[in-house]
PAZAPA-4460 file (N, C-alpha, C; in steps of 0.05 Angstrom, whole numbers, plus 32768, in hexadecimal, padded with zeros to 4 digits):
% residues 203
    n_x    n_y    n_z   ca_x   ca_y   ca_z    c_x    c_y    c_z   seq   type   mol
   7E8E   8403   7F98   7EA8   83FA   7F8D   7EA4   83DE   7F81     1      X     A
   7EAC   83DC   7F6E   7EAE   83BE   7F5E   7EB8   83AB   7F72     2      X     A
   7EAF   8392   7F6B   7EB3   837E   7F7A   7ED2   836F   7F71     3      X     A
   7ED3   8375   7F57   7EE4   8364   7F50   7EFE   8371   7F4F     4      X     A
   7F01   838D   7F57   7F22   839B   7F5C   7F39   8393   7F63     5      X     A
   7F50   838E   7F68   7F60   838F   7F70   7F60   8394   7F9B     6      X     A
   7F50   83B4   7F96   7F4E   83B8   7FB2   7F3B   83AF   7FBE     7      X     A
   7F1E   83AA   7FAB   7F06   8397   7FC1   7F0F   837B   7FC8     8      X     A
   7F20   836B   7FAA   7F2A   8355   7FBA   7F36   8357   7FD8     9      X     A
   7F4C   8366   7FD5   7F63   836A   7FE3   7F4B   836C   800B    10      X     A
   7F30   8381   8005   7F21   8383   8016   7F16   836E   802B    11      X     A
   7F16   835F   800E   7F05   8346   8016   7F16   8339   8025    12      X     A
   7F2C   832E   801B   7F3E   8320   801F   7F42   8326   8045    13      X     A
   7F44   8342   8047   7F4E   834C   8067   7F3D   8341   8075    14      X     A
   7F22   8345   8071   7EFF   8348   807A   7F03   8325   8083    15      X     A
   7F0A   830A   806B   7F08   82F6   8078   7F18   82EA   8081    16      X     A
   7F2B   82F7   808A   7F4C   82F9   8098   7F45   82FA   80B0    17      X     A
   7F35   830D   80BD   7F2D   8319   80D1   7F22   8303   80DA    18      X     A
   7F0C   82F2   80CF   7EF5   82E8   80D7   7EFF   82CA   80D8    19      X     A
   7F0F   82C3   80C9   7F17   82A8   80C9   7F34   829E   80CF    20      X     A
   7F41   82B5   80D2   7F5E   82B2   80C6   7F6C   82A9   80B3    21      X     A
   7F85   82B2   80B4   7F90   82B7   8099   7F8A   82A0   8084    22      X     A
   7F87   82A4   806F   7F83   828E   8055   7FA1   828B   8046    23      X     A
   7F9B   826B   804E   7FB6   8266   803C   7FB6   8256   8021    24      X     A
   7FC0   825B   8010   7FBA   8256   7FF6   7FCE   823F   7FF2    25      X     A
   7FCB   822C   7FDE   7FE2   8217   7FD1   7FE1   822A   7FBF    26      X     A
   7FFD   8221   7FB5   8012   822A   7FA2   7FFB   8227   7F86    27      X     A
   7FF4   8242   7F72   7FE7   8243   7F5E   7FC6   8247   7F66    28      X     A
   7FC4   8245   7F7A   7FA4   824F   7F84   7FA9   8268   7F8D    29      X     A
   7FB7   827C   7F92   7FB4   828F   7F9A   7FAB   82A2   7F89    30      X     A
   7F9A   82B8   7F8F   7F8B   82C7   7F7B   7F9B   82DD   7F6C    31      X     A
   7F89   82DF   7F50   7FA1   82EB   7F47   7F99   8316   7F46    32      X     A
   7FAF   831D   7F5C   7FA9   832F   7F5D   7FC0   8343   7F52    33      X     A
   7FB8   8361   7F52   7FD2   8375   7F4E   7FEA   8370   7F60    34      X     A
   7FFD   837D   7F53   801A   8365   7F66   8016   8384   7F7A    35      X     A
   800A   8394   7F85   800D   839D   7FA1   7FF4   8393   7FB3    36      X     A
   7FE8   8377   7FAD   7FD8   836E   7FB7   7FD9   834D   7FB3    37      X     A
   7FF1   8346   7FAD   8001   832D   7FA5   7FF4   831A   7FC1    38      X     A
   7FF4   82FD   7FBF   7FED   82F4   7FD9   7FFA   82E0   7FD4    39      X     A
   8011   82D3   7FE6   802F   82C8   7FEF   8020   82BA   7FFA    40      X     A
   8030   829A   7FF1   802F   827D   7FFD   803C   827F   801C    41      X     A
   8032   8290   8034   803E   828C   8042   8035   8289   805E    42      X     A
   804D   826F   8066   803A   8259   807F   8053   825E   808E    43      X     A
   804E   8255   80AA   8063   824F   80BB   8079   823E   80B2    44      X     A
   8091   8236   80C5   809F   8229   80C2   8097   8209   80CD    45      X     A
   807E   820E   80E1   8075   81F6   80EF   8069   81EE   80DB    46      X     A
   8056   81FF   80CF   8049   81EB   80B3   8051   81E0   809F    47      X     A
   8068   81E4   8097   807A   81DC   8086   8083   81C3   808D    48      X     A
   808F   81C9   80A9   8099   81B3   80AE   8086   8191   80B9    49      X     A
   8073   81A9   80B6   8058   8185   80BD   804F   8182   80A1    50      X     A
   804C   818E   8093   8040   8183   807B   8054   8171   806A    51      X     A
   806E   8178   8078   8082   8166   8064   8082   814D   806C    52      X     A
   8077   814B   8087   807C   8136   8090   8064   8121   8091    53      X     A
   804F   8137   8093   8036   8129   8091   801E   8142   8080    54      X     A
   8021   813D   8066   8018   814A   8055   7FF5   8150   8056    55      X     A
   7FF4   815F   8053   7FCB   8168   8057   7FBD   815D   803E    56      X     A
   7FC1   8141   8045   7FB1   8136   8025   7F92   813F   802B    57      X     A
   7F87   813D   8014   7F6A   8148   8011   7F6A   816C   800D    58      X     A
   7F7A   817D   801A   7F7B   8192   800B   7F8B   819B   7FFD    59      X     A
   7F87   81B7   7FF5   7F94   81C4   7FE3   7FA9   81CC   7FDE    60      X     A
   7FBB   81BF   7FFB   7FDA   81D0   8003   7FF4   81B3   7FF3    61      X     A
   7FF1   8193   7FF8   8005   818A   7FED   8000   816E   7FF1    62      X     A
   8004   815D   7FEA   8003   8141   7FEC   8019   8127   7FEB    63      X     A
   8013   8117   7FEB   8028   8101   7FFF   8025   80F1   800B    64      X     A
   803C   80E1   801B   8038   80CC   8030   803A   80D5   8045    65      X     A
   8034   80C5   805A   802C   80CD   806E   804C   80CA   807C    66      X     A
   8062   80D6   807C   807C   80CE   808A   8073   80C7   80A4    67      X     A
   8065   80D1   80B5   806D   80D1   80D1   8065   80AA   80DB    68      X     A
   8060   80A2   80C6   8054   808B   80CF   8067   8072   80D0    69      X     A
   8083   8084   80BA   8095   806F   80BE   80B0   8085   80C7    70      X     A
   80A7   8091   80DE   80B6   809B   80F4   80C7   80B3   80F1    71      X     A
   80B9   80BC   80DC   80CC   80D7   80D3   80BC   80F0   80E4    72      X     A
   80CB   80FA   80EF   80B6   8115   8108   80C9   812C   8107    73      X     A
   80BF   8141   8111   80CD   8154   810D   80D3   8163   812F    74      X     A
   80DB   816E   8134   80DF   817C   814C   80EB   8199   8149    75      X     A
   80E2   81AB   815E   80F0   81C9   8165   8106   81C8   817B    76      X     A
   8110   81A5   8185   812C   81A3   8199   813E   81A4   8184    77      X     A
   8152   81AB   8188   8167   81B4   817D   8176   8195   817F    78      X     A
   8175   8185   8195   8176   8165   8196   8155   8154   819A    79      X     A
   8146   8140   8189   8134   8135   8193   8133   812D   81B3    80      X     A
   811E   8130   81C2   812A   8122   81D8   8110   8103   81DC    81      X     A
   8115   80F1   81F6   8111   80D9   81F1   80F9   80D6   81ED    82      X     A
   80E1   80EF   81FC   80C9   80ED   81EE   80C2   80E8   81D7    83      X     A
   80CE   80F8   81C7   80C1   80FA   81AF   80D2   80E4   8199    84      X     A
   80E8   80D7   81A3   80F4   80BD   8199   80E1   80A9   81A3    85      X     A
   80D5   80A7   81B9   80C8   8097   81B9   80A5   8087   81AC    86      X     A
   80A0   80AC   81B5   807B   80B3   81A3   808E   80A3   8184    87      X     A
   8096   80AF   817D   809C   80AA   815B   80A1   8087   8157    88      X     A
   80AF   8086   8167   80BA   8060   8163   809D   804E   8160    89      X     A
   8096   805A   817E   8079   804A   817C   806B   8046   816E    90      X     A
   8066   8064   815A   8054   8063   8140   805A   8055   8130    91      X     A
   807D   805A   812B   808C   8046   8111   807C   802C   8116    92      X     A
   807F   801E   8132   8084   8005   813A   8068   7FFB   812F    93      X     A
   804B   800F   813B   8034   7FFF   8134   8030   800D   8116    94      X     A
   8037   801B   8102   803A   8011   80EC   8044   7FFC   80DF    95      X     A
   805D   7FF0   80F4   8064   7FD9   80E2   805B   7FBE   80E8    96      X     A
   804C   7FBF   80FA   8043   7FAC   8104   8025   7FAB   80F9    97      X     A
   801C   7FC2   80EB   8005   7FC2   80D5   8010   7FB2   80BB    98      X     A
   801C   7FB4   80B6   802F   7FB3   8094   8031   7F95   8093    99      X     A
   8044   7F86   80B0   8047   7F6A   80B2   8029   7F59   80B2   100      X     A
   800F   7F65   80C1   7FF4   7F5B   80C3   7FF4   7F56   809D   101      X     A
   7FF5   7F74   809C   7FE8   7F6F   8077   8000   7F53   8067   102      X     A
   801B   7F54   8072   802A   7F3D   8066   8027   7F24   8072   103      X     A
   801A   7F1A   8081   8011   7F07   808C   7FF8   7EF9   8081   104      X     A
   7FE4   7F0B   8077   7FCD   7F04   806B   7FD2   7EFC   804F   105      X     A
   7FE5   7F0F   8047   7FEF   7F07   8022   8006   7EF1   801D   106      X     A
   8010   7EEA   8038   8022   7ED0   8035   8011   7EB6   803C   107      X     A
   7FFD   7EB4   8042   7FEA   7EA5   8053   7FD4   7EA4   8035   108      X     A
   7FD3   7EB6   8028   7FCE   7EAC   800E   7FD1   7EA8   7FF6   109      X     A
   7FF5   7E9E   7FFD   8006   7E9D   7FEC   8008   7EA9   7FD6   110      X     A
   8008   7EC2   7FDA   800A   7EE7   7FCE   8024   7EF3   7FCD   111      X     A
   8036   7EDE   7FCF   8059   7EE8   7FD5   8062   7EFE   7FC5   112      X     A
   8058   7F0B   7FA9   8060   7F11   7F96   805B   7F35   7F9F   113      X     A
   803A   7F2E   7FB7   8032   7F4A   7FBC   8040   7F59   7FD7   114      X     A
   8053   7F4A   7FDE   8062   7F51   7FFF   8076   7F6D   7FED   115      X     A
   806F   7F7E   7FF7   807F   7F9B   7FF5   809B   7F96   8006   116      X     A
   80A6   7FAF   7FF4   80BE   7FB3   8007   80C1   7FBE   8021   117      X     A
   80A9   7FCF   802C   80A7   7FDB   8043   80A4   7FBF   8056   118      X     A
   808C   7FA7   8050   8086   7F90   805A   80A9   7F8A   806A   119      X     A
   80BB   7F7F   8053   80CD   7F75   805B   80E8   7F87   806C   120      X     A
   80DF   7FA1   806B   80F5   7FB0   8073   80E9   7FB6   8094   121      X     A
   80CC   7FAF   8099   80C6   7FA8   80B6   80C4   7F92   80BF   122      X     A
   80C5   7F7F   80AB   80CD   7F62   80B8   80ED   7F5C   80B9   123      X     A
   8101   7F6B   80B6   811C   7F73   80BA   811D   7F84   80D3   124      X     A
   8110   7F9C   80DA   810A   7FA5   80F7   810A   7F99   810A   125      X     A
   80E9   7F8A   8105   80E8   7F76   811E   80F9   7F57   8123   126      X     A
   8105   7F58   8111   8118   7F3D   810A   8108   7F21   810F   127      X     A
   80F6   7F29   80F6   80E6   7F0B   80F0   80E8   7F00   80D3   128      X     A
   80EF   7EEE   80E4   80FD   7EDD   80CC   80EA   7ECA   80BB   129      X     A
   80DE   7ED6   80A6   80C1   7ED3   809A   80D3   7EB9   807B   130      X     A
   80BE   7EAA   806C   80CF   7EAC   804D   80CD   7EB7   8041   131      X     A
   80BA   7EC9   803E   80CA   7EE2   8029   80DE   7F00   8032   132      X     A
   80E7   7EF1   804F   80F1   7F0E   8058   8116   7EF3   8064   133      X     A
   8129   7EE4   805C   812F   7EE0   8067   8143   7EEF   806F   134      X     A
   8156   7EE6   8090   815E   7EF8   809F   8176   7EED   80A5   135      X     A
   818E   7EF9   809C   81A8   7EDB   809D   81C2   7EEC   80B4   136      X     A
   81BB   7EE0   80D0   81C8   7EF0   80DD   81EB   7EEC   80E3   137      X     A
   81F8   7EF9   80E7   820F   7EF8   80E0   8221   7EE1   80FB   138      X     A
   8230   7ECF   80F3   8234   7EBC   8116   824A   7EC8   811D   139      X     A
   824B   7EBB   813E   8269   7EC1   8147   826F   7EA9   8147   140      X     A
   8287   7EA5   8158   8293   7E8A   815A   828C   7E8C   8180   141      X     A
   8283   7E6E   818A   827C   7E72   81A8   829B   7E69   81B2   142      X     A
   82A6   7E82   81CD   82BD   7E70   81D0   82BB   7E5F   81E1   143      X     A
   82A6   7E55   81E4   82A8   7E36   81F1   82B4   7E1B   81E1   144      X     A
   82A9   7E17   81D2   82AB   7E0C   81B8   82B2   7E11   819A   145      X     A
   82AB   7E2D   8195   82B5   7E34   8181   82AB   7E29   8163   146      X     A
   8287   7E1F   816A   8277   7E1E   815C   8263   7E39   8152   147      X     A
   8266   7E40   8145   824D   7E5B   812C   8236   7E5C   8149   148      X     A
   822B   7E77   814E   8216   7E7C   8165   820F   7E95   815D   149      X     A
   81F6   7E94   8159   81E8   7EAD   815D   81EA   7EC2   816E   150      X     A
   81E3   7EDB   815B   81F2   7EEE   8179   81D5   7EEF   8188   151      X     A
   81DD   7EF0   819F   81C9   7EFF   81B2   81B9   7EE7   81C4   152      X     A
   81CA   7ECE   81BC   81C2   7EAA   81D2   81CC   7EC0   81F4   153      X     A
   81C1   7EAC   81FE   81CB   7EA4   821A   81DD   7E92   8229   154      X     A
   81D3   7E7E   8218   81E0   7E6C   821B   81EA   7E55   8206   155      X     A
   81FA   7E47   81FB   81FE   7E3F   81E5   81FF   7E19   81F0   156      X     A
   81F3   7E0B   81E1   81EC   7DF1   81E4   820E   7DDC   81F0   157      X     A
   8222   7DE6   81E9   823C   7DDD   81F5   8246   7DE7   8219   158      X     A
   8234   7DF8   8226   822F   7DFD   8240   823B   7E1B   8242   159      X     A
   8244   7E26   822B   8252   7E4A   8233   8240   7E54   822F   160      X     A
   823E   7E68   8248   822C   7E77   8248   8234   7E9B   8243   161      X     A
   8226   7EA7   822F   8224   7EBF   8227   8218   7ECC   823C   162      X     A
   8206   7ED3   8248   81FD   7EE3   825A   81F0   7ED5   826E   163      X     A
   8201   7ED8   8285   81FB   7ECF   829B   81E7   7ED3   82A9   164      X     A
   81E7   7EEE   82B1   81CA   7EFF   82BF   81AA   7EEE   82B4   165      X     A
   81AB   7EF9   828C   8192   7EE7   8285   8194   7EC7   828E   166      X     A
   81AE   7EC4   827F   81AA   7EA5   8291   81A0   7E97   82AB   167      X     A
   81A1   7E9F   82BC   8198   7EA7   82D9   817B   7EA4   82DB   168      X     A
   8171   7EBB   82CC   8156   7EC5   82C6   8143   7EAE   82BD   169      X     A
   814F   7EA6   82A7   8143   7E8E   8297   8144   7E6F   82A9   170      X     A
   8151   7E70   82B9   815B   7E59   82C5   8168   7E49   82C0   171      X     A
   817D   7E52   82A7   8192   7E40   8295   81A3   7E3A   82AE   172      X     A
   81A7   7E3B   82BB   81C6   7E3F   82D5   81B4   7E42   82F0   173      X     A
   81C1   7E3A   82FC   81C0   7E3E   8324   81C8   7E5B   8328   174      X     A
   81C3   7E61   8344   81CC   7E72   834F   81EB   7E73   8352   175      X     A
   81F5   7E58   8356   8210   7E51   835C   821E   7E53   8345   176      X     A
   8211   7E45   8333   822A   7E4A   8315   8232   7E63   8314   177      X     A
   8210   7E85   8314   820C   7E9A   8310   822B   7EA9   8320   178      X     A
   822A   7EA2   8337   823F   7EAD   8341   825B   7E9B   833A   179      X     A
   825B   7E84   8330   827F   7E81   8331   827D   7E93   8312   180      X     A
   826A   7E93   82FF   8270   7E9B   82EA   827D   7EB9   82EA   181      X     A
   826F   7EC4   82F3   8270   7EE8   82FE   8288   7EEB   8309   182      X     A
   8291   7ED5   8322   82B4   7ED3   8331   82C0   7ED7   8315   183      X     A
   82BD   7EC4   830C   82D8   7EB9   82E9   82D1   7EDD   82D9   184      X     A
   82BD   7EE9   82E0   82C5   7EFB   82C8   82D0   7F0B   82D7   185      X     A
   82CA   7F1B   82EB   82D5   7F2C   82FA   82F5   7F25   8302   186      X     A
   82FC   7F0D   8300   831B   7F04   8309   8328   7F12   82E9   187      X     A
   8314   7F0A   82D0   8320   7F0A   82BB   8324   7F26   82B9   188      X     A
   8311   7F3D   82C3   8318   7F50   82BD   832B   7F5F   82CD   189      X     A
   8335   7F57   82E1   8340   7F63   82F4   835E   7F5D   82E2   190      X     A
   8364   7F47   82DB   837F   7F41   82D0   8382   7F4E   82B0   191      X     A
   8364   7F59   82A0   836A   7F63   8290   837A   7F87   8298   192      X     A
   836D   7F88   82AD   836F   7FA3   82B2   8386   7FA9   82B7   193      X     A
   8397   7F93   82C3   83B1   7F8E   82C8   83C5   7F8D   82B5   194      X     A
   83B2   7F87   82A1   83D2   7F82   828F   83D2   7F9C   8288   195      X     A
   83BF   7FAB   827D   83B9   7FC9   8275   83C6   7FD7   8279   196      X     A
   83C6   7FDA   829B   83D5   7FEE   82AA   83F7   7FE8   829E   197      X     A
   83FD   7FCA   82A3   8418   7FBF   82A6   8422   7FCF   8286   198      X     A
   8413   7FC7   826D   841C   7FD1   8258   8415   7FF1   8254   199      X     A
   8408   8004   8262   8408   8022   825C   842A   8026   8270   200      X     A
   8433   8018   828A   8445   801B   8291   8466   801B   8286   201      X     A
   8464   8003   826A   8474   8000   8266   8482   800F   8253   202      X     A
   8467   801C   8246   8470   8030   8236   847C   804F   8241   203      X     A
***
């Protein structure tokens, strides 16, 4: 029988199916045979879904970036769960922490012009406040004083303190302040709770 048939292909085709498993073709490499011996682009749904995410550069099936590197992953949970939020973050995290090395070397040789946008959208992540990335964070008012404060102090230079516990920790405060401070909130809350009740009553 001729080699080049329709059905010796089709032969062949089974013969190194058997031996290797199935062959999968990119889109336009597939051979061109009689359409009752047609051979369909067809992959799992798992391969689909990794190649989109992390594409098989070097062969024949599709090409791209590498998503998973800036934390795009796929899952078969119907909700991610914290494993695989976590595996993924981590990757994001030491990708971006690759990206900042490379913007560190090109600001260091005053290369400002070559800092990408990815550079500055992980120096916005880690909230580093670089000059070509600056970072203008939004104030409150402290009600101690009622001077502009960054969110997320402990303690603010006029003696009110934001978080007590860290405060403690850090050794901003005594043990003794720690507890009258904690008395004053818990009194405060007890009388909020009070009015609460008093006004769901009055209605």
């Amino acid at each position: 029988m001729p080699h080049d048939t329709p059905a010796a292909l089709h032969a062949t085709q089974e013969k190194n199916e058997a031996l290797n498993g199935q062959v999968i073709f990119a889109p336009g490499q597939a051979p061109l045979l009689a359409p009752a011996y047609q051979v369909f682009n067809s992959v799992s749904g798992e391969f689909m879904a990794q190649d989109i995410v992390h594409p098989t550069i070097g062969a024949n099936w599709s090409f791209g970036q590498n998503l998973d590197d800036l934390g795009v992953f796929w899952t078969k949970n119907k909700k991610p769960n914290e494993a695989e939020i976590s595996k993924t973050r981590t990757r994001l995290e030491a990708t971006g922490r690759k990206f900042l090395q490379m913007a560190t070397s090109i600001e260091t040789a005053g290369r400002l012009d070559d800092i990408t946008p990815l550079m500055r959208i992980f120096a916005t992540y880690f909230g580093e406040d670089r000059p070509w990335n600056r970072i203008y964070w939004k104030l409150a008012d402290c009600p101690g004083c009622g001077e502009p404060v960054k969110p997320g102090i402990i303690k603010h230079h006029c003696g009110f303190v934001f978080d007590p516990d860290r405060a403690l920790l850090a050794t901003m405060i005594t043990p003794e302040q720690h507890k009258i401070i904690m008395d004053q909130l818990a009194k405060r809350e007890t009388l909020e709770n009070k009015g609460v009740r008093k006004s769901r009553t009055a209605r």
